[in-house]
N, C-alpha and C positions, 0 to 999 in steps of 0.2 A: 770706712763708713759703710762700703755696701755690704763688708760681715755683718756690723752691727743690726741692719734693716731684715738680713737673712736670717738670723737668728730670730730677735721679735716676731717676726713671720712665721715661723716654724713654733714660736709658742704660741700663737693663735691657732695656727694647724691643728697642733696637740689638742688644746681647751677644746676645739671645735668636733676635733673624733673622740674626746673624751663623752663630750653632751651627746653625740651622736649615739655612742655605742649604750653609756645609760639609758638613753632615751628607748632601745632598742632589749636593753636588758630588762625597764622597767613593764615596756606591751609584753614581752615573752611570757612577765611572770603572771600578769594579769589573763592574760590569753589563757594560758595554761590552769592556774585558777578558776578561772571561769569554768572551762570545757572539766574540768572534778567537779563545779558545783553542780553542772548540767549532767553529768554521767551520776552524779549520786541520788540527781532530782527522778531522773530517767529510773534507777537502779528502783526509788523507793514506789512512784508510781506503778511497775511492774508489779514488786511485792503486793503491793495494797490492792490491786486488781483482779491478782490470781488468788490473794486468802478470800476476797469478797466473791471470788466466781466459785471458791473450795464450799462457804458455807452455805452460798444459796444452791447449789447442786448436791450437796450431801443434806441438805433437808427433808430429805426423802425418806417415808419411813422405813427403817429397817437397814438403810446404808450406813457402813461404819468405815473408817477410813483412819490410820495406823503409821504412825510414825513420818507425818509429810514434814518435808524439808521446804522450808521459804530462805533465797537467799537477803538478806539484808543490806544497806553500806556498812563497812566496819567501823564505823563508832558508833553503832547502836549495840547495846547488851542486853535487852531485854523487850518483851513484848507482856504484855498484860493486859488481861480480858476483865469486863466487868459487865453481870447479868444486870440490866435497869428495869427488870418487871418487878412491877411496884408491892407484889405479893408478896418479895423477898425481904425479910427485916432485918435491920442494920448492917447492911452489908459494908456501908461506911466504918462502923467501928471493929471490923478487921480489917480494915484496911490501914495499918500500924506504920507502914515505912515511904508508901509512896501519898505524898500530902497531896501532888495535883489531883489525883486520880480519888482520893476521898475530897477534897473539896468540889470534886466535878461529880459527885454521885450527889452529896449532900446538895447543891444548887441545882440539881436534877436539867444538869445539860447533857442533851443528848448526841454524846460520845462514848461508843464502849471498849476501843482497844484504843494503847498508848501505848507507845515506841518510847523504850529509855538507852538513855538517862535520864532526860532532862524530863520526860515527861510532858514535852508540848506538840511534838507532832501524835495526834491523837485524831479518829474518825469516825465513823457510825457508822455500821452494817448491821443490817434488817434480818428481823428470824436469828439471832443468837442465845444461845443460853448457856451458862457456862456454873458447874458442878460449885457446889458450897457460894456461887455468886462471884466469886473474882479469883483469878488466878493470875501467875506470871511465870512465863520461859524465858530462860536465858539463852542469849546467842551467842556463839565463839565464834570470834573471827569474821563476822558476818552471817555466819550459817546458822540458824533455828530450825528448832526439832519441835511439831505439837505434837504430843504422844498421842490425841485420839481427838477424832471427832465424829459423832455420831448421830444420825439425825432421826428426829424425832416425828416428823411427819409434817408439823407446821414450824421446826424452828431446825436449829444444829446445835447442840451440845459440845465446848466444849472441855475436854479431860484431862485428866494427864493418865494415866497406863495403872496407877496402884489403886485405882478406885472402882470399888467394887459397883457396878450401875443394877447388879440382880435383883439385888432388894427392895428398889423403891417400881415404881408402876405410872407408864404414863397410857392415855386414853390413844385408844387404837380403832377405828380411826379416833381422831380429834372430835369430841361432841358428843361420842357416841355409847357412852358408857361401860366402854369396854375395855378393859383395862391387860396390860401384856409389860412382864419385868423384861425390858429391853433397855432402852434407858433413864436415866434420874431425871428428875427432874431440879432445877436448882434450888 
């Protein structure tokens, strides 16, 4: 009789470090979870601080700045810029593959760079202006490359490296009708 009492005992034991150790497996995984959500949350507010501290300091006229590296989290592939100065015409209809980014131009909310894939983490940085009105760079692995950014004297420009900016003419200063082939305008 007292084997039989010592056995049932020993399989409550069990069930009981069985629930114990799940219960111990299920916080680790959560924990751990978490601290990636917060390391990627951390990782993206960084990024988004330093391009927003890159274009208002390259705003300057005459400053041109060449291949900056922004690191990303790695499941973002792409970044993409969109000019909203109202002067610029249909900038929506080249905008052919990314649909949030032409529905946020056409509803004219003011948002101009969008992190993909998905397209939803998106923000607004002031004084931007960016060549033909919208562009996108891809990231590998986390890592993004903007080939140029250039600043215009009231805004930042920005490029990619094969586009020729000699030809077109912005007002140097701003206002003043003087005009200097430094960069495009978009």
């Amino acid at each position: 009789m007292k084997r039989k009492a010592q056995i049932s005992g020993q399989i409550f034991l069990y069930i009981f470090a069985m629930i114990v150790a799940s219960a111990i497996l299920i916080f680790g995984y959560k924990a751990v979870k978490m601290l990636t959500e917060k390391g990627n949350e951390a990782e993206m507010l960084t990024f988004q601080n330093k391009l927003k501290e890159d274009i208002t300091y390259s705003k300057g006229y005459g400053t041109e700045k060449v291949n900056l590296i922004y690191m990303l989290p790695s499941e973002f592939t792409a970044l993409c810029f969109v000019d909203l100065d109202p002067s610029i015409q249909n900038v929506e209809t080249r905008i052919t593959d990314k649909l949030i980014i032409r529905d946020s131009v056409r509803d004219k909310i003011a948002k101009n760079i969008f992190i993909y894939p998905s397209g939803e983490k998106s923000f607004y940085v002031d004084n931007l202006a960016v060549k033909d009105g919208y562009q996108c760079f891809t990231a590998l692995k986390g890592r993004l490359k903007i080939p140029k950014m250039i600043g215009c004297g009231d805004k930042t420009l920005i490029s990619d490296l094969t586009t020729d900016t000699s030809d077109t003419m912005i007002e140097n200063p701003p206002n003043s009708g003087l005009q200097t082939p430094l960069c495009g305008t978009s």
